[in-house]
PDB file with one MODEL, atoms N, CA, C and O in Angstrom:
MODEL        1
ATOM      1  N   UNK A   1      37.698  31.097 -49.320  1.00  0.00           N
ATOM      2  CA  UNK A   1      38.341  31.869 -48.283  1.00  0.00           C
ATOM      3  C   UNK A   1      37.404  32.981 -47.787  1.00  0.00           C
ATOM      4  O   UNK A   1      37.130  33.304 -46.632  1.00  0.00           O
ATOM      5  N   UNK A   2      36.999  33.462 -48.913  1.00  0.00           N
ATOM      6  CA  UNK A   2      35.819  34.449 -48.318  1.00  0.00           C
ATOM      7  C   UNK A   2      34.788  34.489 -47.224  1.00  0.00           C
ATOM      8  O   UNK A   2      34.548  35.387 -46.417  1.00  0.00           O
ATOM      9  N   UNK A   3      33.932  32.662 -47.472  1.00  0.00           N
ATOM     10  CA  UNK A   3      33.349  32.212 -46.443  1.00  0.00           C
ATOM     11  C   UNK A   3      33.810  31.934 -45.362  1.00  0.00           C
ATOM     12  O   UNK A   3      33.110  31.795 -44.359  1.00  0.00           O
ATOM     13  N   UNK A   4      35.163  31.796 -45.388  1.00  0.00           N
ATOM     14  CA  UNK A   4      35.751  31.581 -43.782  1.00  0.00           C
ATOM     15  C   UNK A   4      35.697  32.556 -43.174  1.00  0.00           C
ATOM     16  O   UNK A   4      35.277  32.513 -42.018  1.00  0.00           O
ATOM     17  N   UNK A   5      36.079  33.682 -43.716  1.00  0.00           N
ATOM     18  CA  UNK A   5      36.563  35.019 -43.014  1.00  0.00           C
ATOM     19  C   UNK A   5      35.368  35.854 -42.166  1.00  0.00           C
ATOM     20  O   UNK A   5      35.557  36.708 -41.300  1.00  0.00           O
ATOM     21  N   UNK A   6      33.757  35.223 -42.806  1.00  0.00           N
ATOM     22  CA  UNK A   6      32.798  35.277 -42.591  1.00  0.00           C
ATOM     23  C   UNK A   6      32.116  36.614 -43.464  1.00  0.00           C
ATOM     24  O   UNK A   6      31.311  37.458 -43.069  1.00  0.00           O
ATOM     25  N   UNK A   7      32.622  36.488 -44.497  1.00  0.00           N
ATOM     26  CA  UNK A   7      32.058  36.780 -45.940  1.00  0.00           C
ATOM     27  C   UNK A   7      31.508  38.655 -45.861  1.00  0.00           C
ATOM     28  O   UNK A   7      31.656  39.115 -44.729  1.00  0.00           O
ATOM     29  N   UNK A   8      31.117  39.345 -46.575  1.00  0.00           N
ATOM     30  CA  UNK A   8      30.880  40.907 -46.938  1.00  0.00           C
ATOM     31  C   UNK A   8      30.839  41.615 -45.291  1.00  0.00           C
ATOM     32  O   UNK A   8      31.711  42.340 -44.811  1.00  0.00           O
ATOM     33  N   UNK A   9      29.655  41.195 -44.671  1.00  0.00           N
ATOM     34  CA  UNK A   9      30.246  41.857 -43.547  1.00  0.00           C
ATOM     35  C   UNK A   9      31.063  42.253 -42.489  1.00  0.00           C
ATOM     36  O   UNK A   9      31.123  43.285 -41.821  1.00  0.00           O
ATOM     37  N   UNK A  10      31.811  40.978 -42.484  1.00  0.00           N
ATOM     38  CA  UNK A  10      33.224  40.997 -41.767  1.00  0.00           C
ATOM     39  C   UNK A  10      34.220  41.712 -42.246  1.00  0.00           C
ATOM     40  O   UNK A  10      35.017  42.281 -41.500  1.00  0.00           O
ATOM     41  N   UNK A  11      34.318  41.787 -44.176  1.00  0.00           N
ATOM     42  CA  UNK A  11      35.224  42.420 -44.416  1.00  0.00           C
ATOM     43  C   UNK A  11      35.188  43.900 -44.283  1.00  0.00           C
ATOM     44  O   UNK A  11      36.085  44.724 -44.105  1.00  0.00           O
ATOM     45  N   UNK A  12      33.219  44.062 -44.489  1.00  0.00           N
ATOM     46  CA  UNK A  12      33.545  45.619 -44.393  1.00  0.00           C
ATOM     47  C   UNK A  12      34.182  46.164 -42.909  1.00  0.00           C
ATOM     48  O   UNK A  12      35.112  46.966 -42.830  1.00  0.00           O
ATOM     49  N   UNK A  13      33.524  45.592 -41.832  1.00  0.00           N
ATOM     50  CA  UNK A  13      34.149  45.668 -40.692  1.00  0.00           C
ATOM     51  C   UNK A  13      35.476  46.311 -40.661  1.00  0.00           C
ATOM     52  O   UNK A  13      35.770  47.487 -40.448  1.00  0.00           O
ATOM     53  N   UNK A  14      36.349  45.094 -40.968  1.00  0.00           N
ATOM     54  CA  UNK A  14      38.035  44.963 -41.489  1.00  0.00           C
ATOM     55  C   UNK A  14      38.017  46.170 -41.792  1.00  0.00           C
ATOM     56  O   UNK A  14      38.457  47.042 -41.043  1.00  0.00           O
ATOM     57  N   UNK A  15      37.575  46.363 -42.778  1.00  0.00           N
ATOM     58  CA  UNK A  15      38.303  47.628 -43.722  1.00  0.00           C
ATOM     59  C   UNK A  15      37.910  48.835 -43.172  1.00  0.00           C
ATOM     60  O   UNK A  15      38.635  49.825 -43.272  1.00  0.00           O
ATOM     61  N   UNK A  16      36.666  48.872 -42.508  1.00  0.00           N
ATOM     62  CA  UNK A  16      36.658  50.244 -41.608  1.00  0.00           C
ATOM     63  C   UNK A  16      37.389  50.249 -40.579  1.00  0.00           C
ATOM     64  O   UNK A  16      37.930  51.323 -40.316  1.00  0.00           O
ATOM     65  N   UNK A  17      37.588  49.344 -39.877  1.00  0.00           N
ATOM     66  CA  UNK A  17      38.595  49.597 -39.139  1.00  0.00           C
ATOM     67  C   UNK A  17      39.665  50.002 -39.542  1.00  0.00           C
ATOM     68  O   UNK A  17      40.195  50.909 -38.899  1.00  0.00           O
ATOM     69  N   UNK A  18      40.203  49.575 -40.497  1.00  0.00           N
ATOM     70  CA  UNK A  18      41.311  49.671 -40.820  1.00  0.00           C
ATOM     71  C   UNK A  18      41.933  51.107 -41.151  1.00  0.00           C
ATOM     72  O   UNK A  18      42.990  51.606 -40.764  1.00  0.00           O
ATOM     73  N   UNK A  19      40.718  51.718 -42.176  1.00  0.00           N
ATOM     74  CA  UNK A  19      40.812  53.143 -42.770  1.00  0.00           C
ATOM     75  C   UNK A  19      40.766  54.189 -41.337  1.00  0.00           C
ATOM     76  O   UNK A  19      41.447  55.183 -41.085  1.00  0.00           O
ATOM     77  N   UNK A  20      39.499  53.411 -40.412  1.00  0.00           N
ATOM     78  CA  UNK A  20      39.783  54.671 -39.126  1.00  0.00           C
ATOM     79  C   UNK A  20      41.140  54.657 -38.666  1.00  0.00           C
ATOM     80  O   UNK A  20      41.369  55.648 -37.973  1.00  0.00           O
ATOM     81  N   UNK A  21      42.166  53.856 -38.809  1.00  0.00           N
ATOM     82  CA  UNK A  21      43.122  53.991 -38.273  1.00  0.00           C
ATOM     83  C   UNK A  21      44.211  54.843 -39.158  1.00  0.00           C
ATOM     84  O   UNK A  21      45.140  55.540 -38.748  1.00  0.00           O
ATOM     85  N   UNK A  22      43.776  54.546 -40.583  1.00  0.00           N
ATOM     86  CA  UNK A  22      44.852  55.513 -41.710  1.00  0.00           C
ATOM     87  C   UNK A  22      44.632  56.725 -41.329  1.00  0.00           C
ATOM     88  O   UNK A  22      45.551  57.484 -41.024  1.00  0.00           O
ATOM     89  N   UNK A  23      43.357  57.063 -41.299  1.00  0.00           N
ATOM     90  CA  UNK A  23      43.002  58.718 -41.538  1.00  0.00           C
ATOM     91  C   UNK A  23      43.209  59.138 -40.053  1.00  0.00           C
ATOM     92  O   UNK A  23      43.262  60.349 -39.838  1.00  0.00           O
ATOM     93  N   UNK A  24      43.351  58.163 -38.864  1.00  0.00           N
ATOM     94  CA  UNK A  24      43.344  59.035 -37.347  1.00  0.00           C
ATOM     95  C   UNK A  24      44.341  60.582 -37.210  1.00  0.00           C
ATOM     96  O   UNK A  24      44.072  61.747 -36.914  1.00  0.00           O
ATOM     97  N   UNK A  25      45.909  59.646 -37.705  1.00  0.00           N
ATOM     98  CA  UNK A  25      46.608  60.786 -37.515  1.00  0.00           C
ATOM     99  C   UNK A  25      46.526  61.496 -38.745  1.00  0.00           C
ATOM    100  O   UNK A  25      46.299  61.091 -39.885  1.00  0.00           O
ATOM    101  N   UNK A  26      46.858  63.147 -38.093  1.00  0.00           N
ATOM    102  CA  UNK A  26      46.508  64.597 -39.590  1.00  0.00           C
ATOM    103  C   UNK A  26      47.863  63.744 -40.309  1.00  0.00           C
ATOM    104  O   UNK A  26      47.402  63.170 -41.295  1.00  0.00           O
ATOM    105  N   UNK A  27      49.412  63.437 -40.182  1.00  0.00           N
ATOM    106  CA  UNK A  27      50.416  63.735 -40.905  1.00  0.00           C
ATOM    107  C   UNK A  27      49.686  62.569 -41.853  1.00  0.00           C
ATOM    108  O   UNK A  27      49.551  62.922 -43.025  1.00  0.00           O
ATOM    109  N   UNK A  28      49.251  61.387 -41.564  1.00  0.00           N
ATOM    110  CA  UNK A  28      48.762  60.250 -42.350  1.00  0.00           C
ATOM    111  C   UNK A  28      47.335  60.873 -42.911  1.00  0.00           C
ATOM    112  O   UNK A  28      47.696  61.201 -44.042  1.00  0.00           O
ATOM    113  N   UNK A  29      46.607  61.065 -42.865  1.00  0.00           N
ATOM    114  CA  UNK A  29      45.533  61.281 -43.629  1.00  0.00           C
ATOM    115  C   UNK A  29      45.615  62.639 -44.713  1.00  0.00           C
ATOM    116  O   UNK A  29      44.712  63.184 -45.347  1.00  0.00           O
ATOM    117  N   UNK A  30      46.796  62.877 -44.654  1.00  0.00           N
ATOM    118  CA  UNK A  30      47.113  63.642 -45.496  1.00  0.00           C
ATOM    119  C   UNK A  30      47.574  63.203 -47.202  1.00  0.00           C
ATOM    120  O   UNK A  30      47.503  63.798 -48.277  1.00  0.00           O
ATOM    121  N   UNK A  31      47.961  62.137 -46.862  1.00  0.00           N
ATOM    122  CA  UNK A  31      48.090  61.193 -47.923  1.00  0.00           C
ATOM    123  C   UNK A  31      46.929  60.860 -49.016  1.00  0.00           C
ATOM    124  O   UNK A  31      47.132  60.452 -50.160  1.00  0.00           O
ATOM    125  N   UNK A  32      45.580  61.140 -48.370  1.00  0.00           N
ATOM    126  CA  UNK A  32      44.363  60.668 -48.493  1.00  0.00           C
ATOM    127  C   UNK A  32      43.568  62.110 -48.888  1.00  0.00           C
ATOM    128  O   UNK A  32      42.401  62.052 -49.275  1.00  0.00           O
ATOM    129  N   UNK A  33      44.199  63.273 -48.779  1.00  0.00           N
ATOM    130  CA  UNK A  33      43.529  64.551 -49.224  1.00  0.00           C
ATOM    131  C   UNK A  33      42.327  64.166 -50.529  1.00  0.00           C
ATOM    132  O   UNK A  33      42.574  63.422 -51.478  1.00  0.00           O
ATOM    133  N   UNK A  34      41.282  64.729 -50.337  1.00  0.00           N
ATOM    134  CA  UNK A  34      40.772  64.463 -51.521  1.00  0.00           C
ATOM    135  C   UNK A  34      40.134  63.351 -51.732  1.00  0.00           C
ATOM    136  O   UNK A  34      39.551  63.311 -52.815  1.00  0.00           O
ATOM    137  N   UNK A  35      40.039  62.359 -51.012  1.00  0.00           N
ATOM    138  CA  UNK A  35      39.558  60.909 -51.050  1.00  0.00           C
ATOM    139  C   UNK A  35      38.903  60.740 -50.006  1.00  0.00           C
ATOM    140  O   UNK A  35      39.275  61.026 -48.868  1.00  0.00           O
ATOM    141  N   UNK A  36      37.408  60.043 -50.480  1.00  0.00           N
ATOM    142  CA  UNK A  36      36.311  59.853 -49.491  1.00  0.00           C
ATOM    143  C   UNK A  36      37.146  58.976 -48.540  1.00  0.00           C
ATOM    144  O   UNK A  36      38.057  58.586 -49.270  1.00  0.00           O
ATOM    145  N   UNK A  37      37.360  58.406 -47.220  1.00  0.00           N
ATOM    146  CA  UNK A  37      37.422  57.007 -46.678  1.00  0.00           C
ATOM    147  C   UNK A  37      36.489  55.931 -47.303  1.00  0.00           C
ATOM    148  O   UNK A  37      36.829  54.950 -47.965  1.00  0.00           O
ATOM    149  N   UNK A  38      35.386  56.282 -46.990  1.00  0.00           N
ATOM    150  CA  UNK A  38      33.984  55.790 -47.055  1.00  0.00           C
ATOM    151  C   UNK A  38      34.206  55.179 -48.760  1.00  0.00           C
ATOM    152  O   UNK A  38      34.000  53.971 -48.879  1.00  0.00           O
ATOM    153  N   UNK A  39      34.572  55.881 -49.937  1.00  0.00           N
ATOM    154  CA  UNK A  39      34.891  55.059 -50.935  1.00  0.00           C
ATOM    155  C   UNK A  39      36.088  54.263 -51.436  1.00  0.00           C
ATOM    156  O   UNK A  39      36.280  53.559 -52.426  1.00  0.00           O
ATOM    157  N   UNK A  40      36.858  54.650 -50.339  1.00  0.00           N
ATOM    158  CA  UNK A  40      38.087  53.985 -50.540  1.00  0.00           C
ATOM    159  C   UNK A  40      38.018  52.439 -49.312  1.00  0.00           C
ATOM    160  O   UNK A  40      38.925  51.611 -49.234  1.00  0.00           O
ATOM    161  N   UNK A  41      37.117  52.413 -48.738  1.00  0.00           N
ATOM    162  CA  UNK A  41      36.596  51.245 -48.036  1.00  0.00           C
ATOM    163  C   UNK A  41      35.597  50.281 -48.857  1.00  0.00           C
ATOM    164  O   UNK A  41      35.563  49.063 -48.679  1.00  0.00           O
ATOM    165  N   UNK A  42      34.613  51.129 -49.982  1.00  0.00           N
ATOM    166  CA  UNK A  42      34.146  49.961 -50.365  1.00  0.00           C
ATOM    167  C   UNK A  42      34.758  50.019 -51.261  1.00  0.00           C
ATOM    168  O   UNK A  42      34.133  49.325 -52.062  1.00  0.00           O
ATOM    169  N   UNK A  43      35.735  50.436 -51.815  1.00  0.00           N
ATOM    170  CA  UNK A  43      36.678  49.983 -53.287  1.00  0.00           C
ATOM    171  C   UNK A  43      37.661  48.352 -52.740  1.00  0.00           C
ATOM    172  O   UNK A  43      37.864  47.248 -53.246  1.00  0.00           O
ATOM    173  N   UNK A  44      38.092  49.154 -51.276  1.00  0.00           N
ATOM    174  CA  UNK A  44      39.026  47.750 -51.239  1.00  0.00           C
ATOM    175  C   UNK A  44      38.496  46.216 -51.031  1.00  0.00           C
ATOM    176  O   UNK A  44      38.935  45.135 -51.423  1.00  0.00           O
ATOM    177  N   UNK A  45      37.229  46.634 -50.153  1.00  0.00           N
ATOM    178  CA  UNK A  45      35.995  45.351 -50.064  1.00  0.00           C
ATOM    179  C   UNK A  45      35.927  44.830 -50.785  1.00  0.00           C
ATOM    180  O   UNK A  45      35.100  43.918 -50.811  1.00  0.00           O
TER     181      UNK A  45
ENDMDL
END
């Protein structure tokens, strides 16, 4: 499945996208106080 998805760089992609969108709004990235994005993107990778 990995290779389909088109394997490490696609996902990091994914997942940055994804995190820019957690942390956009303050009430949501508040959740995240204290936590790099940046390591919480390659943790989920």
């Amino acid at each position: 499945m990995f290779d389909a998805v088109g394997e490490l760089p696609v996902m990091e992609r994914v997942h940055k996208r994804f995190y820019d969108n957690v942390y956009a709004p303050p009430w949501q990235g508040k959740f995240f106080e204290g936590h790099s994005q940046a390591t919480i993107e390659l943790r989920q990778t």
